[in-house]
LUMTOR-265212 format. One line per 3 residues: number of its first residue (from 1); their letters; for each residue x, y, z of N, C-alpha, C, CB. Coordinates in steps of 0.02 Angstrom, whole numbers. Last residue first. Glycine has a CB too. Layout:
NUM	a	X,Y,Z,X,Y,Z,X,Y,Z,X,Y,Z  ...
END
This chain:
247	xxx	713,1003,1037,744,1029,1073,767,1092,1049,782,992,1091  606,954,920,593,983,979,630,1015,1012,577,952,1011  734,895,855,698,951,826,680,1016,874,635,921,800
244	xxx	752,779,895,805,839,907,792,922,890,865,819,864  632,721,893,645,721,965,713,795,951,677,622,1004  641,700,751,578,742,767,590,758,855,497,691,746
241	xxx	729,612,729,770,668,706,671,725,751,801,663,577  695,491,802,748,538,840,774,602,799,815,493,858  591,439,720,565,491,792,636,531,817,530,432,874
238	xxx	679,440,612,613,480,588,589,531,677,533,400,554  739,324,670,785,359,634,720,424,627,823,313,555  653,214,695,673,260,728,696,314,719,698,246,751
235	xxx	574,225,570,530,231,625,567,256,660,498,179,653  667,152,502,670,215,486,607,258,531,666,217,404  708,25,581,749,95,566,714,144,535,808,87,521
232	xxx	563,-29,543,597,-16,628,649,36,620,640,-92,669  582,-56,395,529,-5,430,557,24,515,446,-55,439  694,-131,410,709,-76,363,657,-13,408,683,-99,269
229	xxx	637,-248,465,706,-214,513,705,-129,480,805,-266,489  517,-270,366,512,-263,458,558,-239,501,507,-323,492  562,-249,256,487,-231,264,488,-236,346,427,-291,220
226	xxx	685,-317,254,656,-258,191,591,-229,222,631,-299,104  707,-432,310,772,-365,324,715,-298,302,868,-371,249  596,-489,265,601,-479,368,660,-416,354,648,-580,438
223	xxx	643,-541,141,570,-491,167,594,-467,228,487,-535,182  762,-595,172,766,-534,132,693,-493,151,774,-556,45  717,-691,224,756,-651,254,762,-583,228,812,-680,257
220	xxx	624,-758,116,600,-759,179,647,-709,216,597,-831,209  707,-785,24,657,-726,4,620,-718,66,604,-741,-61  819,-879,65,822,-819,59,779,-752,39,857,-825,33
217	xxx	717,-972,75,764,-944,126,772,-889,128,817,-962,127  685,-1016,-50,638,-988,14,656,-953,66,611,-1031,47  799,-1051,-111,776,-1001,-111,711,-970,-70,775,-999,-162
214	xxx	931,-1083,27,877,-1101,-29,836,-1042,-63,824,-1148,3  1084,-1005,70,1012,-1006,64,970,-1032,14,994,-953,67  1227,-993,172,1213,-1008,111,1144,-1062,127,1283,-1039,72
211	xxx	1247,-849,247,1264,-911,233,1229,-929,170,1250,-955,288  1221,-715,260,1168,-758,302,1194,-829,281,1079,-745,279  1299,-676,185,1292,-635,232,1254,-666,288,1264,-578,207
208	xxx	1349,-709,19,1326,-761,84,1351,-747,162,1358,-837,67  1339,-607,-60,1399,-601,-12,1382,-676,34,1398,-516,42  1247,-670,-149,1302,-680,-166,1371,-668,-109,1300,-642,-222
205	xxx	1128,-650,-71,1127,-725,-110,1205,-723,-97,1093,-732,-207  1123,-514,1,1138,-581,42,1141,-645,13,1091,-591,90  1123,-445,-136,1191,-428,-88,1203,-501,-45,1175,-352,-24
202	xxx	999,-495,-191,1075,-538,-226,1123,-502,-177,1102,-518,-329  919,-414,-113,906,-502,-104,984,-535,-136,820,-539,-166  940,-294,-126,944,-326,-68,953,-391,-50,904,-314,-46
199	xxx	878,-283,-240,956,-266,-254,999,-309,-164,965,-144,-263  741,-317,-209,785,-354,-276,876,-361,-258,774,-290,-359  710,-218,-135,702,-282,-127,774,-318,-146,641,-303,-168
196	xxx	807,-31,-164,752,-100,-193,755,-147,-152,767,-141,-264  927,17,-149,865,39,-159,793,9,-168,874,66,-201  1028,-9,-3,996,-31,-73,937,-7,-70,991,-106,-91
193	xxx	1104,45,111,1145,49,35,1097,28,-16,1217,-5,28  1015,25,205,996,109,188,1079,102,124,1004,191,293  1072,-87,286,1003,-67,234,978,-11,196,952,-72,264
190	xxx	1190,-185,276,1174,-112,288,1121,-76,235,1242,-73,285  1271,-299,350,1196,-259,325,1187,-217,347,1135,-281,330  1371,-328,455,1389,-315,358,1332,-297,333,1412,-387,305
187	xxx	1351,-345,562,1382,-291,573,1376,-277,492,1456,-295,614  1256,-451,551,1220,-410,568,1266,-355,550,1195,-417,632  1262,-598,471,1329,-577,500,1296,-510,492,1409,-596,461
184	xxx	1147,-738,506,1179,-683,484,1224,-634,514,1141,-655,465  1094,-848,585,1157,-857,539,1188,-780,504,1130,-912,472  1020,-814,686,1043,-877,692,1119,-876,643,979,-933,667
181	xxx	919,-703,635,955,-704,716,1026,-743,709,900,-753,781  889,-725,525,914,-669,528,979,-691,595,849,-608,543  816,-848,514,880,-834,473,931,-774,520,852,-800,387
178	xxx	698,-793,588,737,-843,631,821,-845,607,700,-923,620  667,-692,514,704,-671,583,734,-738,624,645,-628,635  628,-785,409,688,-744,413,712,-705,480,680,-695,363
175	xxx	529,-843,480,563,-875,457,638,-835,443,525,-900,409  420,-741,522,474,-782,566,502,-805,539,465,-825,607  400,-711,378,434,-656,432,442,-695,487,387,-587,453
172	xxx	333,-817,318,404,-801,283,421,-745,352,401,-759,183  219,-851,414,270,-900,399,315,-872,361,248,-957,369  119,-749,488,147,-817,494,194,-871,481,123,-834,485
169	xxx	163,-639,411,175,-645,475,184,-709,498,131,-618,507  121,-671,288,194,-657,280,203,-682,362,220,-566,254  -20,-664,298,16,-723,281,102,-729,293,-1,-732,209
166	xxx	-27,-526,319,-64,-583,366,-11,-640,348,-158,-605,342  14,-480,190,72,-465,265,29,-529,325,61,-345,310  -66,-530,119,-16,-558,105,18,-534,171,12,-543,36
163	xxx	-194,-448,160,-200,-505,161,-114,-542,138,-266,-518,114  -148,-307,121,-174,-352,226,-166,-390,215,-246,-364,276  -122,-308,-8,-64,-304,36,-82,-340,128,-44,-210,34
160	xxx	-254,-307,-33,-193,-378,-62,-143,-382,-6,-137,-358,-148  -314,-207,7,-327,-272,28,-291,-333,29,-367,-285,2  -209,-125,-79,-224,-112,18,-273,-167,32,-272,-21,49
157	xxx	-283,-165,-214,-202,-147,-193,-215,-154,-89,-173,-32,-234  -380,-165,-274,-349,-194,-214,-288,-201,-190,-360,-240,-211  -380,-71,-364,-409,-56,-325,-430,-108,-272,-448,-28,-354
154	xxx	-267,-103,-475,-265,-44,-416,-293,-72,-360,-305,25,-432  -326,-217,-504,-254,-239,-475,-267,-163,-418,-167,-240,-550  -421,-191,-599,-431,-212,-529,-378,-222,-483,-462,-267,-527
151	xxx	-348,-117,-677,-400,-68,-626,-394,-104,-574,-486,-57,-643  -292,-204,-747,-252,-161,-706,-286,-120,-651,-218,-117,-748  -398,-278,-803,-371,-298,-760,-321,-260,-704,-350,-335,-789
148	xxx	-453,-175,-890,-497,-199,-858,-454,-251,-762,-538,-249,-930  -338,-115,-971,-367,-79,-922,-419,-135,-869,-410,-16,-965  -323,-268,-1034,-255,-223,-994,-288,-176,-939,-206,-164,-1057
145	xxx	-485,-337,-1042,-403,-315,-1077,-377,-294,-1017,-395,-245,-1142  -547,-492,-1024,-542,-415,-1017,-467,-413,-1058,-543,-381,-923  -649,-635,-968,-596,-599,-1015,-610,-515,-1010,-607,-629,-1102
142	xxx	-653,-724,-812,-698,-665,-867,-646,-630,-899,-752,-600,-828  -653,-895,-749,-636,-828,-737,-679,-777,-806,-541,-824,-737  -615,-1063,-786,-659,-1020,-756,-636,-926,-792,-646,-1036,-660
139	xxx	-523,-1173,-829,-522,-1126,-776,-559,-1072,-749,-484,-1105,-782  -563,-1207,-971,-542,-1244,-909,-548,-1218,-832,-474,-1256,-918  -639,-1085,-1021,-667,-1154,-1040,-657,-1205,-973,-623,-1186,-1110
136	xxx	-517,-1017,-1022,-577,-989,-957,-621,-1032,-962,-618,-913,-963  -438,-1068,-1119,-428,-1079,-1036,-460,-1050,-1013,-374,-1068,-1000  -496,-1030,-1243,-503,-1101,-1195,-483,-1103,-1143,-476,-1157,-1212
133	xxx	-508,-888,-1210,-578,-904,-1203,-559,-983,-1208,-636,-868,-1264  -361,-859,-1229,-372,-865,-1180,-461,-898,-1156,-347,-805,-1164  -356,-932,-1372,-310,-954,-1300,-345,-923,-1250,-225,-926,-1293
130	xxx	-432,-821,-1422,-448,-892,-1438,-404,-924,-1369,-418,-920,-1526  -348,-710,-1428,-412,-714,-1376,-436,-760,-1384,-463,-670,-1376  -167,-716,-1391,-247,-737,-1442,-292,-730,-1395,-260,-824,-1479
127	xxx	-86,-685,-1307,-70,-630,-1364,-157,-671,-1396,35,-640,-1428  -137,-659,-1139,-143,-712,-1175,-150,-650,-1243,-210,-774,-1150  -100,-653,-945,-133,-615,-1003,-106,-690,-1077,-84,-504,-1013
124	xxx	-213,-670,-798,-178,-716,-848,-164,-695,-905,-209,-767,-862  -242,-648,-630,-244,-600,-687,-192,-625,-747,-222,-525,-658  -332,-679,-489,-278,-700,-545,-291,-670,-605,-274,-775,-560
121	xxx	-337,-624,-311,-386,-627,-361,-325,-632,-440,-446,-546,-352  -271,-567,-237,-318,-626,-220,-353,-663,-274,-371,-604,-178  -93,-572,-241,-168,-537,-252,-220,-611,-236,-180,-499,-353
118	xxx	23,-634,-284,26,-554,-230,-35,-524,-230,80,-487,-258  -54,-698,-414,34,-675,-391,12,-619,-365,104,-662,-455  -201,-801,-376,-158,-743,-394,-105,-748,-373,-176,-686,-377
115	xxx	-219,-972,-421,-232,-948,-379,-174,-853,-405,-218,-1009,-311  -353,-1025,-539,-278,-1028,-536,-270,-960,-478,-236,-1016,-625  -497,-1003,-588,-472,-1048,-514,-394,-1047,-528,-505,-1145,-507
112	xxx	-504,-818,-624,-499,-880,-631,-490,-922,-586,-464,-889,-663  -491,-672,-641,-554,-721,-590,-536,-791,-611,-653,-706,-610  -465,-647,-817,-484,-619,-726,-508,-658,-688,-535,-563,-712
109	xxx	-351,-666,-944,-422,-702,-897,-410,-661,-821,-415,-812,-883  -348,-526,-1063,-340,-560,-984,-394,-601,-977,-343,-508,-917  -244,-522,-1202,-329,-535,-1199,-304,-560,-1120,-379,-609,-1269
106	xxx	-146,-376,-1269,-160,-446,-1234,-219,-448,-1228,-132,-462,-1169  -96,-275,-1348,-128,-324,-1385,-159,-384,-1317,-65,-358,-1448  -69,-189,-1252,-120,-177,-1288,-150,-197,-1336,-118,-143,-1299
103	xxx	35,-240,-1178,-13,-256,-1146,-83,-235,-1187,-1,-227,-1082  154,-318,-1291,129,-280,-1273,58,-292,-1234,132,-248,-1320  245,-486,-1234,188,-459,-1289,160,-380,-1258,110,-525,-1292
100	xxx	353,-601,-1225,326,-526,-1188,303,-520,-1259,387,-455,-1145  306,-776,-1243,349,-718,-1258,311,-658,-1198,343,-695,-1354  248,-885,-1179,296,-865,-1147,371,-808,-1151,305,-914,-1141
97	xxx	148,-945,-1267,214,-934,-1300,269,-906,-1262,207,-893,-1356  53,-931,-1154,58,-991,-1184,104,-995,-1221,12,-1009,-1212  39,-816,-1081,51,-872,-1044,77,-928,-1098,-15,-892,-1002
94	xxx	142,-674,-1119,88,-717,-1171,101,-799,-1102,135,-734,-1296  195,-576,-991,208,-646,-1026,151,-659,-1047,234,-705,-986  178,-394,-1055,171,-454,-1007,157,-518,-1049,110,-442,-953
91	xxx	222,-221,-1048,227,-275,-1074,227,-325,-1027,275,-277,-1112  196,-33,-1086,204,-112,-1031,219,-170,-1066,131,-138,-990  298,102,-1134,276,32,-1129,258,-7,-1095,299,6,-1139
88	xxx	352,209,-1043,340,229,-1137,300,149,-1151,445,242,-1203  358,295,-918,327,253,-953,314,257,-1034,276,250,-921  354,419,-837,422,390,-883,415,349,-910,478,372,-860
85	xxx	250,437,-757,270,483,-773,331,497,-843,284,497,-716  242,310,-683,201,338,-741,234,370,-788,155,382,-721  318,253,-582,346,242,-652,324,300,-700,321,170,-682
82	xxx	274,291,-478,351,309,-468,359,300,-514,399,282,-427  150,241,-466,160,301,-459,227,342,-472,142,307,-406  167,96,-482,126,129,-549,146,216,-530,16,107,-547
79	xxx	193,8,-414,252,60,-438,224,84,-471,314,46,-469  85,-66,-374,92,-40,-315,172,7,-323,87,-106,-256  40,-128,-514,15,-49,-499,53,-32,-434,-75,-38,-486
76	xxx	172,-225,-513,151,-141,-563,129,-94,-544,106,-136,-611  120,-315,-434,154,-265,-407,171,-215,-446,203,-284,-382  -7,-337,-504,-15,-314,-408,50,-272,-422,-4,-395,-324
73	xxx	48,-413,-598,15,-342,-603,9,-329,-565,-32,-323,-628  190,-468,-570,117,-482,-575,131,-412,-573,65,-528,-522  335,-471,-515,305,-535,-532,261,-542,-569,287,-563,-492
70	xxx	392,-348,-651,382,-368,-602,356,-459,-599,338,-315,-581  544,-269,-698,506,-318,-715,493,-335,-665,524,-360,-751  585,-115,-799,599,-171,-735,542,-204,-765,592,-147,-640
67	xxx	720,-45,-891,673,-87,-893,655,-107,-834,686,-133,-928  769,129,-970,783,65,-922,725,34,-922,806,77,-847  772,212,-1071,776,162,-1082,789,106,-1039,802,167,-1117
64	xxx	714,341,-985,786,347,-1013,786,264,-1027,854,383,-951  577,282,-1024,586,345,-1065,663,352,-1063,545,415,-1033  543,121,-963,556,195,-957,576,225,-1036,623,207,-898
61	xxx	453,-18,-969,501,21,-1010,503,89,-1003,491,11,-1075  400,-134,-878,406,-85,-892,451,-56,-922,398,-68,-861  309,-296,-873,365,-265,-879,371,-186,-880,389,-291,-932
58	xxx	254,-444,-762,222,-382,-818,303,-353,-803,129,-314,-789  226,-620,-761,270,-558,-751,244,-503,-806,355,-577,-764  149,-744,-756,108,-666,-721,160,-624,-722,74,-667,-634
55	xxx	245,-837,-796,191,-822,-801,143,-770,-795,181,-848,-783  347,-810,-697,332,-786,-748,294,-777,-785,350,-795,-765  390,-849,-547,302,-824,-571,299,-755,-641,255,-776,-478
52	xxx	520,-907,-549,453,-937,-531,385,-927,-569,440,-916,-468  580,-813,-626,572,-874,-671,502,-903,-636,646,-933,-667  578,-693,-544,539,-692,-585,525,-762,-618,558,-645,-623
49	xxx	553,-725,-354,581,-745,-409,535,-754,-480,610,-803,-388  514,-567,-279,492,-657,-289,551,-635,-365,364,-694,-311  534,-432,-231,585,-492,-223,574,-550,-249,597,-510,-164
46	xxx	444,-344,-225,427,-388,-178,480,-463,-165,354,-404,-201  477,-245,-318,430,-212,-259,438,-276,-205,335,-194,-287  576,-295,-384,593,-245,-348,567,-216,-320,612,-217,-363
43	xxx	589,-477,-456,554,-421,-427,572,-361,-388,519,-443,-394  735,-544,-497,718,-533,-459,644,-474,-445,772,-528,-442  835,-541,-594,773,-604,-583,742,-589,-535,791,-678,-571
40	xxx	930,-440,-593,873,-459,-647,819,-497,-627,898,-495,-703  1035,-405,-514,979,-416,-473,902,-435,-539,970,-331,-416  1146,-357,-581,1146,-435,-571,1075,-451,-528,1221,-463,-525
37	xxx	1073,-293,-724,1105,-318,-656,1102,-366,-659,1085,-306,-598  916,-262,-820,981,-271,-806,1011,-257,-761,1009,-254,-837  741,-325,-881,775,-289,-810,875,-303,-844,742,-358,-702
34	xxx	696,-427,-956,712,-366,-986,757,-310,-931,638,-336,-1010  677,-591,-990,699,-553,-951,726,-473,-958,735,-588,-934  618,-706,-1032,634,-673,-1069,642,-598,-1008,582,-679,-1135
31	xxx	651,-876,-959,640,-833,-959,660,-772,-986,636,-837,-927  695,-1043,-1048,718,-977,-1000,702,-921,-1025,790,-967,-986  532,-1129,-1001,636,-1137,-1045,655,-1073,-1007,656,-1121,-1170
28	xxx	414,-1125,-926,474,-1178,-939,521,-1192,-1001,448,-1236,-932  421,-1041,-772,452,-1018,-851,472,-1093,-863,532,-950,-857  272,-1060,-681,335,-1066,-691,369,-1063,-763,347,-1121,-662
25	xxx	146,-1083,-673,172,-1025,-676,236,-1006,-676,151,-1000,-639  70,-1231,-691,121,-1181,-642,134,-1134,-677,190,-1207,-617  -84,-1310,-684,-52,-1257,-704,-8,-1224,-671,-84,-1222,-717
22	xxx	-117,-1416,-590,-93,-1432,-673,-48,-1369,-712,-173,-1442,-726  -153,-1355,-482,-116,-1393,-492,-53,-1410,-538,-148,-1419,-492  -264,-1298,-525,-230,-1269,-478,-148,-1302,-485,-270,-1283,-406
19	xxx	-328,-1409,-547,-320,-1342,-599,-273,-1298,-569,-392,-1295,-611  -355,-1479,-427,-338,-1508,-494,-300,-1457,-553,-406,-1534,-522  -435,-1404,-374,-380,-1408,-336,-337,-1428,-384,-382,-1448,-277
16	xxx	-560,-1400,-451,-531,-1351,-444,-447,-1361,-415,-576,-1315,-403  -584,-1543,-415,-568,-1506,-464,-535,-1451,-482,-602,-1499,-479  -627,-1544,-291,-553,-1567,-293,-531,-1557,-331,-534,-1618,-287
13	xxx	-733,-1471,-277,-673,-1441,-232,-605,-1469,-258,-681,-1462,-150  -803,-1560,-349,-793,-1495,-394,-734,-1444,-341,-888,-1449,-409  -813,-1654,-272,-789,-1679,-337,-785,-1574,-363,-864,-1754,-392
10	xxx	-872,-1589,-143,-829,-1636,-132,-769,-1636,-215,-882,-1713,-114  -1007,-1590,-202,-967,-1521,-201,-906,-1551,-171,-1002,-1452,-152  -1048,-1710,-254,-1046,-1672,-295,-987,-1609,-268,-1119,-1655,-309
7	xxx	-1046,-1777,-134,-1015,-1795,-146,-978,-1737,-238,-1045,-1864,-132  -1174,-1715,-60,-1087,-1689,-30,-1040,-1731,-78,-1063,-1719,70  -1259,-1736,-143,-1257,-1671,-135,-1172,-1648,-115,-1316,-1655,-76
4	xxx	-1296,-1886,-85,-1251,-1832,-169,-1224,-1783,-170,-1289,-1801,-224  -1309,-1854,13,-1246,-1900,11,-1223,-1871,-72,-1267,-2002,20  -1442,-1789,25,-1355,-1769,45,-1313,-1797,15,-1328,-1783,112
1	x	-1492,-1916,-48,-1489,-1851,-82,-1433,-1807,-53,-1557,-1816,-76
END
């Protein structure tokens, strides 16, 4: 009876792993891309590559007609404050026609075994609600709309983020300080010229400032410049203007 028992939850671990698997999130023709630059493909809260995790890319359309584009809804809401205000549209990849579809026609799977972009938890949008109730058939999870999923995106936002810097620590932030140390030309970065991730990540693709990078590479260096050298400068830069103050 164990022996079943372990062989049953054994077969439904590997299943899942299976689904996991089967489904990439990857653009397969080329991605419908609404951002302009040369930094387009790029995320601007977090740098991932949009072709990668197109699948889960949501979009925005300002009021003076500019566009960005993120990986996922995580990183929407974590610009949701800097956009609102100028927001005339969202829009996110139909998983299965891999068009952009307004977010107020989409049907979300939530909770599914396909693992999240920048979250713990996976958020799939779909233009039919027939598409998406068969892939929650395959994959598990609970249909919603736009609000239902965006809420939840908010309101882990500061969990998502512990849990991905946990991960970052271990393996993309040594990895680029290893980049950093070893191959980059330190006197030519200069972090306080870009406003974004994004704009950061094509200065070191194209000046090949750090040489020349896979793309793990380079989203691994680019984090460590953006989130760990960037923060250290402006930590200092912050105590020495509050030390001149004092005086």
């Amino acid at each position: 009876m164990v022996k079943r028992w372990i062989m049953v939850c054994l077969g439904l671990l590997l299943g899942t792993m299976m689904y996991a698997q089967e489904f990439s999130k990857v653009a397969s023709k080329e991605p419908e891309l609404i951002q302009k630059g040369e930094d387009k493909l790029y995320c601007p809260i977090c740098g991932m590559n949009l072709k990668q995790y197109y699948k889960t890319s949501h979009g925005a359309i300002l009021s003076d007609g500019t566009a960005k584009q993120y990986c996922s809804i995580r990183c929407l809401a974590a610009d949701w404050e800097a956009i609102e205000s100028r927001l005339v549209k969202v829009v996110v990849t139909d998983v299965v026609s891999e068009k952009l579809i307004d977010v107020k026609e989409a049907f979300y799977v939530i909770g599914s075994k396909i693992p999240g972009t920048m979250s713990m938890v996976s958020k799939l949008a779909f233009a039919k609600e027939a598409d998406a109730v068969a892939f929650m058939k395959e994959h598990g999870g609970e249909l919603g709309r736009f609000e239902n999923a965006f809420a939840k995106a908010k309101a882990s936002l500061s969990d998502d983020v512990d849990e991905f810097i946990k991960k970052k620590q271990k393996g993309m932030y040594p990895m680029g300080e290893k980049i950093y140390h070893k191959a980059c030309d330190k006197e030519k970065i200069h972090l306080h010229d870009f406003n974004t991730i994004s704009e950061l990540k094509i200065f070191v693709k194209k000046s090949q400032v750090c040489g020349e990078l896979e793309e793990k590479e380079l989203q691994a260096v680019s984090l460590y410049l953006w989130e760990i050298l960037r923060f250290a400068e402006h930590n200092h830069t912050h105590k020495s203007v509050i030390h001149v103050e004092k005086k």
